[in-house]
VEXROVO-964760 format. One record per residue (C-alpha): x, y, z; residue number from 1; residue in one letter. Coordinates in pm, 1 decimal. Layout:
<atoms>
<atom east="X" north="Y" up="Z" pos="NUM" code="A"/>
...
</atoms>
This chain:
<atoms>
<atom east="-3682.3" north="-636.5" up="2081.7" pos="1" code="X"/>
<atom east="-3440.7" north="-941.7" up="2043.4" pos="2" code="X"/>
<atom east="-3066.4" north="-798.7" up="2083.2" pos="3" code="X"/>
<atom east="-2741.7" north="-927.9" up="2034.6" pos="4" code="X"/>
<atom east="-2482.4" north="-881.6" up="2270.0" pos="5" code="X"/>
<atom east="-2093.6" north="-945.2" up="2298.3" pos="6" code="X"/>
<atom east="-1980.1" north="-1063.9" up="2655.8" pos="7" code="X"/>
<atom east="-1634.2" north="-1156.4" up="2787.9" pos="8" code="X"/>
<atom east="-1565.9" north="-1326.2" up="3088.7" pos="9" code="X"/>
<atom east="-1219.6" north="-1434.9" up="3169.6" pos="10" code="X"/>
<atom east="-1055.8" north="-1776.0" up="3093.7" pos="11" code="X"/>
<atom east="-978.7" north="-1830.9" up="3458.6" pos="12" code="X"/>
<atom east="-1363.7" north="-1824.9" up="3567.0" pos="13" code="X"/>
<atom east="-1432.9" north="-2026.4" up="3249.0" pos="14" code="X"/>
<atom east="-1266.3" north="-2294.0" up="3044.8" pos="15" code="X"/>
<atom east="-905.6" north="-2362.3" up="2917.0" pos="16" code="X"/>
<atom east="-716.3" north="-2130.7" up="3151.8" pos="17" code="X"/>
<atom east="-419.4" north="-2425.4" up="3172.7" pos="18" code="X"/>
<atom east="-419.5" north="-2464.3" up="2817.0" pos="19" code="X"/>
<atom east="-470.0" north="-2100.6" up="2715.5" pos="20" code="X"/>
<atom east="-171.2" north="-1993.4" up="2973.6" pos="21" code="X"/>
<atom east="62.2" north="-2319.5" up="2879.1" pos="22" code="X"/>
<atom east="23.5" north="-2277.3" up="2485.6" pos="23" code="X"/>
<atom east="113.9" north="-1921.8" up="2315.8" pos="24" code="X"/>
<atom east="-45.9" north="-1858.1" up="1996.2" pos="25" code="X"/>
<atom east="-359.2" north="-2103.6" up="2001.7" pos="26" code="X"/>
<atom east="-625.0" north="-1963.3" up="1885.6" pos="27" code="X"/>
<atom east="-943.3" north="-2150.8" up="2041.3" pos="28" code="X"/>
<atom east="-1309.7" north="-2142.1" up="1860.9" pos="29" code="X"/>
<atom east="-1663.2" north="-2320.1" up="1893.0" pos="30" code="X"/>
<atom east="-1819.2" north="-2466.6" up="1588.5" pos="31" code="X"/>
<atom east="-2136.2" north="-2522.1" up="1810.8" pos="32" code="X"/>
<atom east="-2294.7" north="-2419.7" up="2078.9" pos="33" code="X"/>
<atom east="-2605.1" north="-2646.6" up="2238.4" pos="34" code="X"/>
<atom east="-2701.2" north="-2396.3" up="2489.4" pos="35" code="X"/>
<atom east="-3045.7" north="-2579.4" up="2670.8" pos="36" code="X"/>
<atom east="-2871.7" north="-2946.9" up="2674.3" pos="37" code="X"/>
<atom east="-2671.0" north="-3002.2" up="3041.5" pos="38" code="X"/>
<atom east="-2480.3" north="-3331.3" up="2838.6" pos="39" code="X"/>
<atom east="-2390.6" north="-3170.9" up="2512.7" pos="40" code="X"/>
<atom east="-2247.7" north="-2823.3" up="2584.1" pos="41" code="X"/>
<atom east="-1993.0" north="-2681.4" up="2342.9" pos="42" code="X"/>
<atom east="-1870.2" north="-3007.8" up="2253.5" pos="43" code="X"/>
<atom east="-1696.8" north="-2911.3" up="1994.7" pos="44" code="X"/>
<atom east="-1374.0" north="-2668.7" up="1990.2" pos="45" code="X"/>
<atom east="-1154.9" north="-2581.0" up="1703.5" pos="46" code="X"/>
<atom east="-835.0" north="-2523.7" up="1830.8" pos="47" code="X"/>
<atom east="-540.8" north="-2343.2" up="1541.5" pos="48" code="X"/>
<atom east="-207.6" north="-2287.3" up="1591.6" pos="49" code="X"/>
<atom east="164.8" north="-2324.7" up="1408.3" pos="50" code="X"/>
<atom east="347.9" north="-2679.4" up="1491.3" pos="51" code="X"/>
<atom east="481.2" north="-2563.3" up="1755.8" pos="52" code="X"/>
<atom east="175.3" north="-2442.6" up="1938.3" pos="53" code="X"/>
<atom east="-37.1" north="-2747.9" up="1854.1" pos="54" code="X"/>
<atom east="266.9" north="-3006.6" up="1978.9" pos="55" code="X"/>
<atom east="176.6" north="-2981.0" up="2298.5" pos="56" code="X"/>
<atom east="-201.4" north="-2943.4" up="2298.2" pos="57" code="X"/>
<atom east="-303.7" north="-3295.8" up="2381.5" pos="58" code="X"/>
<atom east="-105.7" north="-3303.0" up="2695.5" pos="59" code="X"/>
<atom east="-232.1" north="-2951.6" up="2804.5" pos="60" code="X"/>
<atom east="-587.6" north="-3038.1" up="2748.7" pos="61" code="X"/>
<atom east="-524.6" north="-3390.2" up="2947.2" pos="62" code="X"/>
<atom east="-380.6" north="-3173.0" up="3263.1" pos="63" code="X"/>
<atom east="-648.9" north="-2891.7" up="3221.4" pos="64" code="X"/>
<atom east="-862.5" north="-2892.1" up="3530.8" pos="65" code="X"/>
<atom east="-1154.9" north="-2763.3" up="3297.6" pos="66" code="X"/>
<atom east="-1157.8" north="-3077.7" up="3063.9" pos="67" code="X"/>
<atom east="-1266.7" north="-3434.3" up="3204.0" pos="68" code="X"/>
<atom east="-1219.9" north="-3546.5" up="2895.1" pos="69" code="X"/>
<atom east="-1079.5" north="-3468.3" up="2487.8" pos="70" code="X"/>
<atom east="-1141.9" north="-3650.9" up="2203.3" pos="71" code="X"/>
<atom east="-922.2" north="-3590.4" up="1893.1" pos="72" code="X"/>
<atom east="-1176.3" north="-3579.9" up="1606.4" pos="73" code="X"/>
<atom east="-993.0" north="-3426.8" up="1313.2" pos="74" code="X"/>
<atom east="-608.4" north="-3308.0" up="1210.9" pos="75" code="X"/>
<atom east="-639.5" north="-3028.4" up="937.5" pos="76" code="X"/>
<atom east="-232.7" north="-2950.4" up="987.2" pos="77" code="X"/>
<atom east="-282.3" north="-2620.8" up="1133.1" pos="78" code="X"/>
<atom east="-621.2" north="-2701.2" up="1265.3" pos="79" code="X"/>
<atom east="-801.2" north="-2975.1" up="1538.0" pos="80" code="X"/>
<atom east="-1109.7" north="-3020.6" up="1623.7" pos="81" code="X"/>
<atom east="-1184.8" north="-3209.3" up="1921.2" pos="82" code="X"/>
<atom east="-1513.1" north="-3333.4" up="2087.1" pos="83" code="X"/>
<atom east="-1487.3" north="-3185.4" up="2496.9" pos="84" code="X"/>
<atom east="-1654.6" north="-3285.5" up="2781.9" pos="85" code="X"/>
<atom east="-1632.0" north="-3039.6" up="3023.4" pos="86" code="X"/>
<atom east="-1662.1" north="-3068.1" up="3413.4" pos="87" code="X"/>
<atom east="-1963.8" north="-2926.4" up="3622.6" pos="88" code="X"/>
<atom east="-1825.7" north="-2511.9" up="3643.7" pos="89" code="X"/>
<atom east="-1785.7" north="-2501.6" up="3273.6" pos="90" code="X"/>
<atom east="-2127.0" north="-2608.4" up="3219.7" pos="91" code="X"/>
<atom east="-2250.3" north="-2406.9" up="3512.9" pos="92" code="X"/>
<atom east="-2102.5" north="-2100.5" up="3366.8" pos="93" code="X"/>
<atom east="-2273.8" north="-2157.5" up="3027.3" pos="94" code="X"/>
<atom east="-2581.6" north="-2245.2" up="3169.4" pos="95" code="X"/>
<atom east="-2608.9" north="-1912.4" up="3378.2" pos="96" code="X"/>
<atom east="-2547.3" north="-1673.6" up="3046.5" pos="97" code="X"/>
<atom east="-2838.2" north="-1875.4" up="2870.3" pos="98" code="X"/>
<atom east="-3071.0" north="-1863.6" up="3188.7" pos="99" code="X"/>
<atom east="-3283.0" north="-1630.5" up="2980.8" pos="100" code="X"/>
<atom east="-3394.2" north="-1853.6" up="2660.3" pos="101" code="X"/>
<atom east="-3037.6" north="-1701.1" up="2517.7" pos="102" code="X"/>
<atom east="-2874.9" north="-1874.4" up="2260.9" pos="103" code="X"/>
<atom east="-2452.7" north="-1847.6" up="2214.7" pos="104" code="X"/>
<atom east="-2370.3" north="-1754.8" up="1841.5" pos="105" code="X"/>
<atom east="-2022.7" north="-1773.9" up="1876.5" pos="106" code="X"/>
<atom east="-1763.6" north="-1814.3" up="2141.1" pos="107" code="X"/>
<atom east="-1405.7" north="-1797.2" up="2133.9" pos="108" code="X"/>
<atom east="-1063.5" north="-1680.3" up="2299.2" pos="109" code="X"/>
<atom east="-904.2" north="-1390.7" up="2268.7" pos="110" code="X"/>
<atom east="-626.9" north="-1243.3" up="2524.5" pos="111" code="X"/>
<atom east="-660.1" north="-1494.1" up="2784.8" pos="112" code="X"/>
<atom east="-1082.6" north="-1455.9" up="2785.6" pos="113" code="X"/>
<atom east="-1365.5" north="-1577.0" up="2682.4" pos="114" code="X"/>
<atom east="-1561.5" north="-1352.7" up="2406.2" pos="115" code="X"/>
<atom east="-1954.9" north="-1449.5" up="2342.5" pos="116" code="X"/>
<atom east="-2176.0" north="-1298.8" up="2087.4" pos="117" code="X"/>
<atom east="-2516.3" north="-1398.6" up="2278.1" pos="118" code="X"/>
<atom east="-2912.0" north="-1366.7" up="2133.4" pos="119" code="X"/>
<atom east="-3143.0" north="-1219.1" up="2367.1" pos="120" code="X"/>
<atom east="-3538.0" north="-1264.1" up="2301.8" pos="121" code="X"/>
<atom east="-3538.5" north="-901.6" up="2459.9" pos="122" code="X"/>
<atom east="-3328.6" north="-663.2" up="2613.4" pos="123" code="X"/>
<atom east="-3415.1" north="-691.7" up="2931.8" pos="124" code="X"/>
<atom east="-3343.6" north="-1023.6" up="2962.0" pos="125" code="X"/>
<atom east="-2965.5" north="-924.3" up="2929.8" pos="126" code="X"/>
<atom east="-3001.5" north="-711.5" up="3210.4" pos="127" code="X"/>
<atom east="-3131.1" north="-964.4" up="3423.5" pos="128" code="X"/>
<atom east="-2829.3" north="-1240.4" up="3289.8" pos="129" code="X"/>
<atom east="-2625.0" north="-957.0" up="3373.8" pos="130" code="X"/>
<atom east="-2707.4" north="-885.6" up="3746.4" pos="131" code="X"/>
<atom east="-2785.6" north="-1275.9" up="3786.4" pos="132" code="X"/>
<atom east="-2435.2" north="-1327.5" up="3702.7" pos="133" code="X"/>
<atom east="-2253.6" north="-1054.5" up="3872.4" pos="134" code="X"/>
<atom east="-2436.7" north="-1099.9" up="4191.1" pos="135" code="X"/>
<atom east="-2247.0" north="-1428.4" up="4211.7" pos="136" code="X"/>
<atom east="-1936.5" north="-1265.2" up="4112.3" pos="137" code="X"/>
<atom east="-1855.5" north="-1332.3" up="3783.1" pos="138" code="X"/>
<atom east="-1648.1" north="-1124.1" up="3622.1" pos="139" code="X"/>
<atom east="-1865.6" north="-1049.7" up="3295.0" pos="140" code="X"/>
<atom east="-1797.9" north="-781.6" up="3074.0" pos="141" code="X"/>
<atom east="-2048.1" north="-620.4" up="2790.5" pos="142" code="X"/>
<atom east="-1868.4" north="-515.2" up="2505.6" pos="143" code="X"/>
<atom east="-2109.8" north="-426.7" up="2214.3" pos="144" code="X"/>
<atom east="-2531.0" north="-431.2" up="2216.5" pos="145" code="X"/>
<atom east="-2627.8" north="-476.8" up="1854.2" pos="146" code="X"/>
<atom east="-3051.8" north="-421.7" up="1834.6" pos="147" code="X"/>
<atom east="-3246.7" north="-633.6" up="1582.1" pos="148" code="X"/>
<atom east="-3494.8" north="-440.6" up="1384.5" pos="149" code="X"/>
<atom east="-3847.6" north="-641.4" up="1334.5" pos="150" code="X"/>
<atom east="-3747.6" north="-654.1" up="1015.3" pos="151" code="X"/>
<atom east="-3445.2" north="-872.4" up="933.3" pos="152" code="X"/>
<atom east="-3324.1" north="-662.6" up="650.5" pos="153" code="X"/>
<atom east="-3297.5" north="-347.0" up="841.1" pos="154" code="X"/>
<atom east="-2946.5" north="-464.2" up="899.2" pos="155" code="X"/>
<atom east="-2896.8" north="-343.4" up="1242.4" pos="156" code="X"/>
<atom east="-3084.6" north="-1.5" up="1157.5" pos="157" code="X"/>
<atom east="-2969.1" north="67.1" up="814.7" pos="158" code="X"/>
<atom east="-3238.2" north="136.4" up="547.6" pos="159" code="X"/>
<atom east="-3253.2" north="-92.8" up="275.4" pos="160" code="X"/>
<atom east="-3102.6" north="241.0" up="46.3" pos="161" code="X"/>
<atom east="-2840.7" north="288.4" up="318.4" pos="162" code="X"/>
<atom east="-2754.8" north="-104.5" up="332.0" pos="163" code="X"/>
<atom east="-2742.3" north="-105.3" up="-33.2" pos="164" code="X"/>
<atom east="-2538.7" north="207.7" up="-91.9" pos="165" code="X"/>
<atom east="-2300.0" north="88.0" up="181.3" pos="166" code="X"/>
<atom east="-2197.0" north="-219.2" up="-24.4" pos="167" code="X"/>
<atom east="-2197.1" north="-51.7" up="-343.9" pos="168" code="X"/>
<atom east="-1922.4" north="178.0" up="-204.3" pos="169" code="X"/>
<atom east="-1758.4" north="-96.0" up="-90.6" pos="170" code="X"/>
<atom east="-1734.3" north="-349.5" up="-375.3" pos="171" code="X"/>
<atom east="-1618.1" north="-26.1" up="-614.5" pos="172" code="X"/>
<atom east="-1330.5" north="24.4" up="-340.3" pos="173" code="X"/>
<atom east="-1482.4" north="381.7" up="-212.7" pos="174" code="X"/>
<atom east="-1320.5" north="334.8" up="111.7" pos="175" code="X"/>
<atom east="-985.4" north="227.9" up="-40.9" pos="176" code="X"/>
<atom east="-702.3" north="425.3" up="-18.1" pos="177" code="X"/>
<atom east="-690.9" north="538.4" up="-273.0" pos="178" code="X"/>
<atom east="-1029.6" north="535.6" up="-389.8" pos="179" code="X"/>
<atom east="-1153.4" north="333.8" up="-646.0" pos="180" code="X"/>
<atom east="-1443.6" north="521.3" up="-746.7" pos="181" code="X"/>
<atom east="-1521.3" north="884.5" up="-602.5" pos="182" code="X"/>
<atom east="-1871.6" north="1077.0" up="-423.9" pos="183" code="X"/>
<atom east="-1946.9" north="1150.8" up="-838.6" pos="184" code="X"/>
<atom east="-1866.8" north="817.0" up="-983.8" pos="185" code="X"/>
<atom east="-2049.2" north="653.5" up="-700.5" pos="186" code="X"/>
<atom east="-2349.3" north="869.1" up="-775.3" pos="187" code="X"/>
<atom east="-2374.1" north="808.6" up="-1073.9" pos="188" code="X"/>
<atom east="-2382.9" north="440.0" up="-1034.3" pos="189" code="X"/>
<atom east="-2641.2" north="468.3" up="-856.7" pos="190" code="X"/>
<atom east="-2843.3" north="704.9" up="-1013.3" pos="191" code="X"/>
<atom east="-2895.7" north="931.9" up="-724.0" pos="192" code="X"/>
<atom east="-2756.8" north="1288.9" up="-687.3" pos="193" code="X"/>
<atom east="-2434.7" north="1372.2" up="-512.6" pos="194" code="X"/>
<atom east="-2602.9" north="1542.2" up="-226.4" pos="195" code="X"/>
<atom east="-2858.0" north="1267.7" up="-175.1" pos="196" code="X"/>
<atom east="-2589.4" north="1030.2" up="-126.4" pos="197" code="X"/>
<atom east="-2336.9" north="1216.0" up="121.0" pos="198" code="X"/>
<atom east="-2679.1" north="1216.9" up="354.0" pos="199" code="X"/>
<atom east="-2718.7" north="914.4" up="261.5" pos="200" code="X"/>
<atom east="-2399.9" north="804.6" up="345.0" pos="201" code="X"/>
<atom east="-2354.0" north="1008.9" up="642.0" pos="202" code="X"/>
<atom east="-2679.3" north="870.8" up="820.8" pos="203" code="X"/>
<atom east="-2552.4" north="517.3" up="747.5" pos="204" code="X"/>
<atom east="-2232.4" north="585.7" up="921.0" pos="205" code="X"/>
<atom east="-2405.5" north="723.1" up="1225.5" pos="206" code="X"/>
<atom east="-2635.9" north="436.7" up="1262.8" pos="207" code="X"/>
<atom east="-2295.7" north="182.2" up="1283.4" pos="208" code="X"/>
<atom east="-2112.8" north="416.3" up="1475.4" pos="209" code="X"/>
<atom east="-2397.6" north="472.6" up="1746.4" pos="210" code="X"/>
<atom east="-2373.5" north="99.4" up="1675.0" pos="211" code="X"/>
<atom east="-2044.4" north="7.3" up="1764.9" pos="212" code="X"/>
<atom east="-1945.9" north="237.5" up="2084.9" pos="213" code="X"/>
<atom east="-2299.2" north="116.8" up="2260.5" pos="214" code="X"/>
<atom east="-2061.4" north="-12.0" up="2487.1" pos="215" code="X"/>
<atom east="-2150.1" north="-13.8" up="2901.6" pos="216" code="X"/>
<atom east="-2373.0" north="-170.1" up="3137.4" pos="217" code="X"/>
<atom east="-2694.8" north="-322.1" up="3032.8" pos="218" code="X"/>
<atom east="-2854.2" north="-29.6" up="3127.4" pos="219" code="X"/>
<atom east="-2666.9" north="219.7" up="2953.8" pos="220" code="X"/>
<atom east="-2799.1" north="419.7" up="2688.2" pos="221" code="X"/>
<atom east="-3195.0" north="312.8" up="2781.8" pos="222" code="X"/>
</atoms>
């Protein structure tokens, strides 16, 4: 089954450690990620900031030992987005966490590392990127393992009733404090008693929880 998973590996075994330690308060993003193409990868970077923070940036990025080269493409004010070429260890790096057919959804920085939200055609293809890569002692962490279902709207293991009872409490501020609409009001709007949805409920908020502290090794939890 085809599985999600969030990675972090520091900025110092990655990309941007001069500019990330030089420049406080940058926040640093990539609108896309070309993960099988050894001249194209992560060109582009979104880099956000106050004045301040951004002042510098084109003079950091010229003495980072990460970049060989950065093209300015667009000045939003608080926002730039620049077109990077990166040298060989970035692309190395990369390269080694899509080994596996993986594709990178997203990857930014956050606290001086790297974070990745990586697809995985199966699970066991991030426990092989994960042994592959700390065998040559890179300092990968896995944060989160989200499982697809077979069927896209299963929403990470909720039930369609579950998925849709979820936002419903949501958009009628259930889970605002304090609450819009109560456990009667709620079931009511959706036509279901008030017992059926507290299980309801309750089995939708087990399924994110087990969710969200899958947190370990590959391995853990098989």
């Amino acid at each position: 089954m085809s599985t999600i998973a969030e990675l972090t590996v520091p900025a110092a075994e990655f990309a941007l450690r001069h500019t990330l330690e030089v420049i406080d308060d940058l926040g640093v993003e990539i609108e896309r990620v070309v993960a099988h193409d050894p001249d194209h990868v992560m060109p582009y970077v979104w880099f956000s900031g106050d004045e301040a923070a951004l002042a510098g940036l084109a003079d950091a990025l010229r003495d980072d030992p990460s970049v060989e080269e950065a093209e300015r493409l667009t000045d939003l004010g608080g926002e730039r987005l620049y077109r990077m070429h990166w040298v060989d260890d970035v692309t190395v790096m990369l390269h080694l966490l899509t080994e596996e057919r993986a594709t990178v959804l997203e990857a930014r920085s956050e606290n001086e590392r790297w974070r990745f939200r990586v697809l995985f055609p199966e699970r066991d293809a991030l426990s092989r990127t994960y042994e592959f890569a700390t065998e040559r002692g890179l300092q990968i962490e896995i944060q989160k393992i989200h499982r697809l279902e077979e069927n896209r709207q299963g929403r990470i293991g909720l039930t369609d009733a579950q998925y849709e009872t979820l936002v419903a409490a949501l958009e009628r501020d259930y889970y605002e404090i304090p609450r819009g609409m109560d456990m009667d009001g709620l079931s009511d709007e959706l036509d279901i008693s008030h017992q059926a949805l507290s299980e309801r409920l309750r089995r939708a908020h087990r399924t994110l929880v087990e969710e969200v502290v899958d947190i370990g090794g590959p391995d853990e939890g098989r």
